[in-house]
KOLLOLUM-732099 format. One record per residue (C-alpha): residue in three letters; residue number from 1; x, y, z. Coordinates in Angstrom, 3 decimals. Example, Ala and Ser with C-alpha at 12.3 -4.5 7.8 and 13.67 -1.06 7.14 Angstrom:
BEGIN
ATOM  code  pos      east     north        up
ATOM   ALA    1    12.300    -4.500     7.800
ATOM   SER    2    13.670    -1.060     7.140
***
This chain:
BEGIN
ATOM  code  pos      east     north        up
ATOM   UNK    1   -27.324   317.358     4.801
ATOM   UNK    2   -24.968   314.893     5.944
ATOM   UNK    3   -22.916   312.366     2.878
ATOM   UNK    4   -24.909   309.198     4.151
ATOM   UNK    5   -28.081   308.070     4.112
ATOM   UNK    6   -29.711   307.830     8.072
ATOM   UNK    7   -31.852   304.699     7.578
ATOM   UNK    8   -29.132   302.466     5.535
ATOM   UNK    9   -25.978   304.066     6.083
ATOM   UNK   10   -25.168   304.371     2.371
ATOM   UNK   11   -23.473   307.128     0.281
ATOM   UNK   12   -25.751   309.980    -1.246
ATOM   UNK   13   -25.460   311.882    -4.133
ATOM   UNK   14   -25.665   316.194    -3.442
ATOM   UNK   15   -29.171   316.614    -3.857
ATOM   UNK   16   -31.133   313.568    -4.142
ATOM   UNK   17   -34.643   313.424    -2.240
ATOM   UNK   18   -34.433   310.006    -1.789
ATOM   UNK   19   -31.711   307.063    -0.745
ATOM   UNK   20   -30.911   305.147    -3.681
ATOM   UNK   21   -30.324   302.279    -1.876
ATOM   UNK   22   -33.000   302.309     0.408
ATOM   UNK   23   -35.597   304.025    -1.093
ATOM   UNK   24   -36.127   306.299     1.973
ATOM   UNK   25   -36.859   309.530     1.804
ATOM   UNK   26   -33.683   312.197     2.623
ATOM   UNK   27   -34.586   314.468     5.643
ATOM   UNK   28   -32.743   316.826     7.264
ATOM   UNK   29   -32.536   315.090    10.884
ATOM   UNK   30   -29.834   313.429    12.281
ATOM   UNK   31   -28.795   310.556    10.854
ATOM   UNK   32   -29.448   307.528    12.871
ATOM   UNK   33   -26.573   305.510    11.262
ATOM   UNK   34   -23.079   306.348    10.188
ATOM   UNK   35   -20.269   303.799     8.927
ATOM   UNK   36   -17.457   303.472    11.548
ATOM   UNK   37   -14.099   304.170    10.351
ATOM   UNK   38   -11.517   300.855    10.949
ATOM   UNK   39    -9.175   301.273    13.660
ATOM   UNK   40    -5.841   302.315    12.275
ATOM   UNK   41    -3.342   299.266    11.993
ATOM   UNK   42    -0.467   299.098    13.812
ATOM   UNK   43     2.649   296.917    14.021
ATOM   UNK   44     3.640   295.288    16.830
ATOM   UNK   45     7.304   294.377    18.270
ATOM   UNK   46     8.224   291.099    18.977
ATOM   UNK   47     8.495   290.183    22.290
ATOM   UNK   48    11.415   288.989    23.344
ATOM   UNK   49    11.772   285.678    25.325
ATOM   UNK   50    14.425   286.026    28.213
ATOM   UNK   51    17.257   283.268    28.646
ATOM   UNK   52    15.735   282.513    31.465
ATOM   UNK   53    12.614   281.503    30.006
ATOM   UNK   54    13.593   280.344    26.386
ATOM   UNK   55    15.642   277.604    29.111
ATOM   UNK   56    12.644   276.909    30.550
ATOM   UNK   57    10.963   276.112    27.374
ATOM   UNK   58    13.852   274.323    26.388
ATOM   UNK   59    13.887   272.085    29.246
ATOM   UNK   60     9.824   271.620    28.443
ATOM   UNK   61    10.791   270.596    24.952
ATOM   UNK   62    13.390   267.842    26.360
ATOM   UNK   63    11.213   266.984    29.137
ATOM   UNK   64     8.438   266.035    26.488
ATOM   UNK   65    10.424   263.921    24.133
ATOM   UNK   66    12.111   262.275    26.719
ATOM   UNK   67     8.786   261.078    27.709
ATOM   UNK   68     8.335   259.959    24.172
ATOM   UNK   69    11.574   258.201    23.806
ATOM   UNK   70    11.196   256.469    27.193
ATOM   UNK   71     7.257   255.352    26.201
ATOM   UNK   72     9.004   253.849    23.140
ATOM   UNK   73    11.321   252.067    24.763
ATOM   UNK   74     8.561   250.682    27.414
ATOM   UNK   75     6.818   249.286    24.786
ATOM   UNK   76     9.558   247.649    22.974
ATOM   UNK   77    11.322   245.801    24.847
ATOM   UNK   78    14.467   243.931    23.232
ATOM   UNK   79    17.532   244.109    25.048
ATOM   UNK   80    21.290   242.591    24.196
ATOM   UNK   81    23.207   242.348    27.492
ATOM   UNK   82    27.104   242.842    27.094
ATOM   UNK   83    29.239   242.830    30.091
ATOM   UNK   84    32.623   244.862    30.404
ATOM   UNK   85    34.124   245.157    34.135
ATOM   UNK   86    31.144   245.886    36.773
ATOM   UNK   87    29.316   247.525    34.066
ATOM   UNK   88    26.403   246.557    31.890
ATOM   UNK   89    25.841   247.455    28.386
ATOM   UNK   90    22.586   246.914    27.379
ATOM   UNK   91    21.536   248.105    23.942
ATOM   UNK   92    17.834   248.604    22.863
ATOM   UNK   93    16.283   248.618    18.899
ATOM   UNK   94    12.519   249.366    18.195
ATOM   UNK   95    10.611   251.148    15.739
ATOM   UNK   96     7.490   252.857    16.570
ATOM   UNK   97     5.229   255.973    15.801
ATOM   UNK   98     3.316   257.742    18.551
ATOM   UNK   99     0.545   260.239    18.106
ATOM   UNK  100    -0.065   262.846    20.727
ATOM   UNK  101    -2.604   265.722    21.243
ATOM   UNK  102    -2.630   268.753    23.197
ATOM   UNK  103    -3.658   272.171    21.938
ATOM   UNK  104    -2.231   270.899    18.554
ATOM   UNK  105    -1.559   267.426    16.992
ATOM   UNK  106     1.766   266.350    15.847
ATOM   UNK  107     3.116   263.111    15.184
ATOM   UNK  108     6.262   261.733    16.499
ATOM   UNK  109     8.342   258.860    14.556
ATOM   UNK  110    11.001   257.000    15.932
ATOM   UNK  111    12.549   254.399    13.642
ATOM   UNK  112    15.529   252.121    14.041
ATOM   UNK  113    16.821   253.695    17.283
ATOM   UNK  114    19.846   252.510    18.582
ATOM   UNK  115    19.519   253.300    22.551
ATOM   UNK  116    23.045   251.808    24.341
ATOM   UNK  117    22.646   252.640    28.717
ATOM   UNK  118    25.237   252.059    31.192
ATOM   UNK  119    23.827   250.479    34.424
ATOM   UNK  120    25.293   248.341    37.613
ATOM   UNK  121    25.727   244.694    36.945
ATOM   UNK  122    23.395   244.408    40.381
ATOM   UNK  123    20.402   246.715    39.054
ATOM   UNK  124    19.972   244.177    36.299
ATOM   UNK  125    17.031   241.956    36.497
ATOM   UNK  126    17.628   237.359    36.056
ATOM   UNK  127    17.594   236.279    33.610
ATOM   UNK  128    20.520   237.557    31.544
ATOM   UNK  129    23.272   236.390    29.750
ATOM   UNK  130    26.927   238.559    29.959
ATOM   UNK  131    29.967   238.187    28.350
ATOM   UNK  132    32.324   239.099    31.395
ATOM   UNK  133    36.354   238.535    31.412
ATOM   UNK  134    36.739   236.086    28.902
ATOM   UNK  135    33.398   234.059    30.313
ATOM   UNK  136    30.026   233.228    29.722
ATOM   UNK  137    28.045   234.231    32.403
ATOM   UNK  138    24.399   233.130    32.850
ATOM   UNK  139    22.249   234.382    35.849
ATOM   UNK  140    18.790   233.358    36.731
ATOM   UNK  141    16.812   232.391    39.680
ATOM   UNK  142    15.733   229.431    41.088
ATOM   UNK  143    12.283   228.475    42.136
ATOM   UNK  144    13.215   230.221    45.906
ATOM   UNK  145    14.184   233.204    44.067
ATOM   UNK  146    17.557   232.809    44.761
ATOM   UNK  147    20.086   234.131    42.039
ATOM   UNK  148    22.008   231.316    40.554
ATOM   UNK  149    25.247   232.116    37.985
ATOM   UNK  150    26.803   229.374    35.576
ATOM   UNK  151    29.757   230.263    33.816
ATOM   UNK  152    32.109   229.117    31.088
ATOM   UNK  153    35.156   229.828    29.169
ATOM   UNK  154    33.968   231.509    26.487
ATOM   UNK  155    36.306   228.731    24.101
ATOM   UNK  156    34.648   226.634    25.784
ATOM   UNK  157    31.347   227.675    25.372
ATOM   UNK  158    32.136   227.568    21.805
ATOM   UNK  159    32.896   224.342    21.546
ATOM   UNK  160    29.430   223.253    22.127
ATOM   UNK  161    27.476   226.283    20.685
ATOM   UNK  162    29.529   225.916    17.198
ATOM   UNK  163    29.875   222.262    16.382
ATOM   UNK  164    28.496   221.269    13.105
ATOM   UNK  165    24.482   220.452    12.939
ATOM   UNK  166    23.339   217.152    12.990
ATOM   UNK  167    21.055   215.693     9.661
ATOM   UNK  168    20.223   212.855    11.185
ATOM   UNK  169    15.897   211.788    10.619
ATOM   UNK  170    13.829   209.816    11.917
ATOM   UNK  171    10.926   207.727    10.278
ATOM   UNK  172     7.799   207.736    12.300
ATOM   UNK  173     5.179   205.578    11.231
ATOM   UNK  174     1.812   205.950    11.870
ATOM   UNK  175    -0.968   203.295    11.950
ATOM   UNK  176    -3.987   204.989    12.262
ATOM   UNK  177    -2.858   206.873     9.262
ATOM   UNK  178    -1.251   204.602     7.496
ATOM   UNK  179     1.888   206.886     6.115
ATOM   UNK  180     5.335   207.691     7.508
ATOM   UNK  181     6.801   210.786     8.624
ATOM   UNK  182    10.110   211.656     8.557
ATOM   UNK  183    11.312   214.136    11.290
ATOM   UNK  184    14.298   215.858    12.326
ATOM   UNK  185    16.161   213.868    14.940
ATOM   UNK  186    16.706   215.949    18.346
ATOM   UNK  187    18.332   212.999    19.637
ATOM   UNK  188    22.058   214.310    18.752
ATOM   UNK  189    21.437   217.391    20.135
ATOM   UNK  190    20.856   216.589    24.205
ATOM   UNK  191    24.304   217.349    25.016
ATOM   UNK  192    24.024   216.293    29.300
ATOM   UNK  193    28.119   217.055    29.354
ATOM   UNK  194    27.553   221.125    28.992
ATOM   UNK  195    25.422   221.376    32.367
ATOM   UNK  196    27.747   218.394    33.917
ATOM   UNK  197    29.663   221.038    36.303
ATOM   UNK  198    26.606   223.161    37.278
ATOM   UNK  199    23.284   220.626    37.452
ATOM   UNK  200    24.772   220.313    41.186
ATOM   UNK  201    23.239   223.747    41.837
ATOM   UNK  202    19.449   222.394    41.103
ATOM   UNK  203    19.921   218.706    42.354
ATOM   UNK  204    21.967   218.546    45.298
ATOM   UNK  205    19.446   218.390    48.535
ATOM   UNK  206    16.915   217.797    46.374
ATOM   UNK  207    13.952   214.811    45.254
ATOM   UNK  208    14.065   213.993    42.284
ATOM   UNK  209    10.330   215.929    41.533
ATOM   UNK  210    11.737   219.308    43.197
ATOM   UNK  211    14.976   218.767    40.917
ATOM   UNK  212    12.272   218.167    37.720
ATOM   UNK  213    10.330   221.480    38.976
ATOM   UNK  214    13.575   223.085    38.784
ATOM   UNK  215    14.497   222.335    35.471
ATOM   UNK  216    11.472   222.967    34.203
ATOM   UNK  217    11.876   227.002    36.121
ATOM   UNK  218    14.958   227.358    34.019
ATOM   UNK  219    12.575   226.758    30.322
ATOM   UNK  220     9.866   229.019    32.035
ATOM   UNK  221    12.881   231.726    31.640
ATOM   UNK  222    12.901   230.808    27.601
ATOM   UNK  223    11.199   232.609    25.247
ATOM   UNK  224     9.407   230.335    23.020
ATOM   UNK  225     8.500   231.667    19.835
ATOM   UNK  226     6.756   228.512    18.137
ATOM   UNK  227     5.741   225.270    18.577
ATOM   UNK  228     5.852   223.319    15.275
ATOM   UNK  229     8.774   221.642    15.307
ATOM   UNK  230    11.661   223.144    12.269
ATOM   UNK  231    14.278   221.188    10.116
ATOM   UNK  232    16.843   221.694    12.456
ATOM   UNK  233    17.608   222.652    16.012
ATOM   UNK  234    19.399   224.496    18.362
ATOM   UNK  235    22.253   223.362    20.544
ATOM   UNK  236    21.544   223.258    24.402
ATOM   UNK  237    24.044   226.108    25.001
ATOM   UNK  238    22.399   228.240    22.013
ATOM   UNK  239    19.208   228.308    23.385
ATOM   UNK  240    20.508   228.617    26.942
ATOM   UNK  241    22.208   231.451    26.175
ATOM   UNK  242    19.873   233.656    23.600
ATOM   UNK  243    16.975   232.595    25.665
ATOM   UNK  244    14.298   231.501    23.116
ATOM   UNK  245    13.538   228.711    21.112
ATOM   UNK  246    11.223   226.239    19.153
ATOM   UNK  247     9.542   223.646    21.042
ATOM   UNK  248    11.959   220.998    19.642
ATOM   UNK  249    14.934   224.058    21.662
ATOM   UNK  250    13.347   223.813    24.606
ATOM   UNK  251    12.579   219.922    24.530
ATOM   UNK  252    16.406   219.399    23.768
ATOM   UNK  253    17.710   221.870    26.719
ATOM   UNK  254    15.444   220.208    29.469
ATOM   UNK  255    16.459   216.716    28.446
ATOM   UNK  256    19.823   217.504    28.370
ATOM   UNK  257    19.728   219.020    31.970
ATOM   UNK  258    17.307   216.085    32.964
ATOM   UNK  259    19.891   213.568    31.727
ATOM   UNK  260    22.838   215.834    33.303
ATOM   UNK  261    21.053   215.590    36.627
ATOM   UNK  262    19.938   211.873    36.859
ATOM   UNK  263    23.813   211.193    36.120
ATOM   UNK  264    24.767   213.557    38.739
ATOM   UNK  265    22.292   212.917    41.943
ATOM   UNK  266    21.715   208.654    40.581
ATOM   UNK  267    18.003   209.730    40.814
ATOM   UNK  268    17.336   206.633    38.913
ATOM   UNK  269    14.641   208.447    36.417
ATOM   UNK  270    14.001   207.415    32.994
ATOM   UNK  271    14.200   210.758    30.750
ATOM   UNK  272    12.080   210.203    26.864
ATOM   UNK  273    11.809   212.823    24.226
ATOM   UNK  274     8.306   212.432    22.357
ATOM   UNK  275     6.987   213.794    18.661
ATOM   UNK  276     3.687   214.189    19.166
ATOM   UNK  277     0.638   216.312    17.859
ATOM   UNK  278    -0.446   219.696    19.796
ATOM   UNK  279    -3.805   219.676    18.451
ATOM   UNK  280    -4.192   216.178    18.899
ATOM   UNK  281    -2.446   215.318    21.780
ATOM   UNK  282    -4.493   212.327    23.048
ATOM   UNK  283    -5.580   210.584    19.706
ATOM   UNK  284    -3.942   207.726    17.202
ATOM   UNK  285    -4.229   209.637    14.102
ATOM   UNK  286    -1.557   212.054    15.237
ATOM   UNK  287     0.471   214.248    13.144
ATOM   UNK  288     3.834   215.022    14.874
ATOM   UNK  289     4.062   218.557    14.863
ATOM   UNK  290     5.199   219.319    18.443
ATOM   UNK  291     7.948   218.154    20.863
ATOM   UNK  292     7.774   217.490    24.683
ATOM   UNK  293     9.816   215.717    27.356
ATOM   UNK  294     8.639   212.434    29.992
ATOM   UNK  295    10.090   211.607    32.847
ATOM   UNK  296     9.689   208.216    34.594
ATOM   UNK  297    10.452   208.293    38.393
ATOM   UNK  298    11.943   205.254    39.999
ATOM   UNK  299     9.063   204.964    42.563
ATOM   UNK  300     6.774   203.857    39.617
ATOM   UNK  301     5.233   207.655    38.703
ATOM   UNK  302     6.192   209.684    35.378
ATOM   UNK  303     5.088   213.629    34.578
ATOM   UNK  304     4.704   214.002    30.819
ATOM   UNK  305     5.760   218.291    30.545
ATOM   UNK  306     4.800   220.444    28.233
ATOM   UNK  307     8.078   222.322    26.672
ATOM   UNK  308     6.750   225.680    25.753
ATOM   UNK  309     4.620   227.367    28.502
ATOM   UNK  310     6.081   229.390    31.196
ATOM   UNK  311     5.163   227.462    34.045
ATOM   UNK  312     4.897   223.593    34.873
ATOM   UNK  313     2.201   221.960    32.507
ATOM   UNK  314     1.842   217.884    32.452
ATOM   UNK  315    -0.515   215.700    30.282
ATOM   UNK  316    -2.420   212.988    32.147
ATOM   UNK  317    -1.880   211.019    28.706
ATOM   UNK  318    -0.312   211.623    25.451
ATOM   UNK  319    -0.383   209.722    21.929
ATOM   UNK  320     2.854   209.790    19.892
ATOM   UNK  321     6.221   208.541    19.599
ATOM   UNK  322     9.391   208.686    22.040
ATOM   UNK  323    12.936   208.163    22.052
ATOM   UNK  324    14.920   206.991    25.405
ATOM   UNK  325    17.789   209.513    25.774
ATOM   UNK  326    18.453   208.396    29.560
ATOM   UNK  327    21.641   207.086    28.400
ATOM   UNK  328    23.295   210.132    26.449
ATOM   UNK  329    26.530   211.165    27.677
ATOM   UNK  330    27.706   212.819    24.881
***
């Protein structure tokens, strides 16, 4: 008789008549179940990975987080643009986390990367700012998208970017509301003189509306990152030059160029800077918040222009108050 019970498979005792797991009764017959024995465990070797193919993964792995590094970067966008020789230096920050999933999840963090790339001054995109042989060096394009560069001794350019702030306020009083306001004054800050040697390269050959739509191209180039108006304000070659601003910046730098250009081409314009309320533009019981520019043409017609959008906006009417700065030569 065999050791294992033919109905259940289990161990028997020498003897027995019956399985005493099953119950069954023992016979003689051939069993019709036996355990099966595990295979007997063996231990593999390694493989080994060829040069050839541990490159090749290698390559993979670099491949891949370039990919990463260069999504980061796409998505991030903040560049500082210095200038030595032909050469550009532009230098990248960003902090982000990506998440990616293939046959396993993983989870890859990228924080306060410093990324600096060598390119061609050419392969550089207007508008840009370089600081290039003892010069500033501004590039941008005109409405034709023709490339125009202004440049400036970088002394200079210091003397107008470093003078001391104005403090100067204003008192606006309001009817309708019965109270005063007092406001930062961006009068001191329209500074025509800084553009005096390159406004030529927007006016000449052109009306006095194309030379307006021109000025207003170089603020669509601005960044503006707010439109209440702050306690103080940039100088015309500050914002210029780190391209962004408040709407007071950007109110400032196209009256100053406005100004610079009237003087220049004797368009005969009338240039205003106006405090005014963005949510309620139109009505008495404004509460000057907000800063745009008017311009009163000598045939009689006058484009009140939005400071902060990145393409020509004009009010058919405003409610506020305005300052004539046609007159600044400072």
């Amino acid at each position: 008789m065999k050791g294992f019970c033919p109905w259940c498979g289990s161990p028997l005792r020498p003897g027995v008549l019956f399985c005493e797991s099953c119950g069954m009764r023992i016979t003689e017959q051939e069993p019709a179940y036996a355990p099966v024995a595990p295979p007997p465990t063996t231990l593999q070797q390694p493989k080994r990975i060829s040069p050839r193919a541990a490159g090749v993964a290698g390559f993979l792995v670099g491949a891949l987080l370039t990919l990463v590094f260069l999504l980061v970067i796409a998505g991030n966008p903040s560049t500082q643009i210095v200038v030595s020789g032909q050469t550009v230096t532009a230098t990248q920050r960003f902090t982000s986390t990506q998440r990616f999933t293939s046959t396993q999840s993983f989870t890859v963090t990228t924080t306060a990367v410093r990324m600096t790339t060598v390119v061609p001054v050419g392969a550089v995109e207007p508008p840009y700012t370089l600081i290039q042989n003892g010069k500033v060096v501004w590039r941008f394009r005109d409405l034709s998208r023709r490339i125009l560069e202004w440049n400036m001794e970088i002394e200079t350019y210091k003397g107008y970017a470093e003078r001391p702030k104005s403090t100067a306020s204003v008192k606006l009083h309001s009817d309708a509301l019965d109270r005063d306001f007092q406001m930062s004054d961006m009068r001191p800050y329209i500074i025509p003189s800084f553009f005096s040697k390159v406004i030529g390269d927007l006016a000449t050959g052109r009306s006095p509306e194309d030379f307006v739509r021109e000025v207003d191209n170089i603020k669509n180039q601005i960044v503006v990152y707010g439109s209440g108006l702050s306690e103080g304000y940039r100088w015309p070659a500050e914002t210029l030059t780190e391209g962004r601003g408040r709407c007071g910046d950007t109110t400032i730098l196209m009256a100053s160029m406005l100004v610079a250009g009237n003087n220049y081409s004797e368009y005969g314009m009338k240039i205003e800077v106006w405090y005014v309320d963005s949510n309620r533009i139109d009505r008495e019981d404004a509460n000057p918040n907000h800063a745009i520019v008017r311009v009163l043409f000598a045939d009689g017609g006058s484009w009140i222009i939005e400071t902060t959008t990145n393409q020509l906006k004009t009010y058919p009417y405003v409610w506020g108050w305005h300052f004539d700065v046609t007159d600044i030569t400072t």
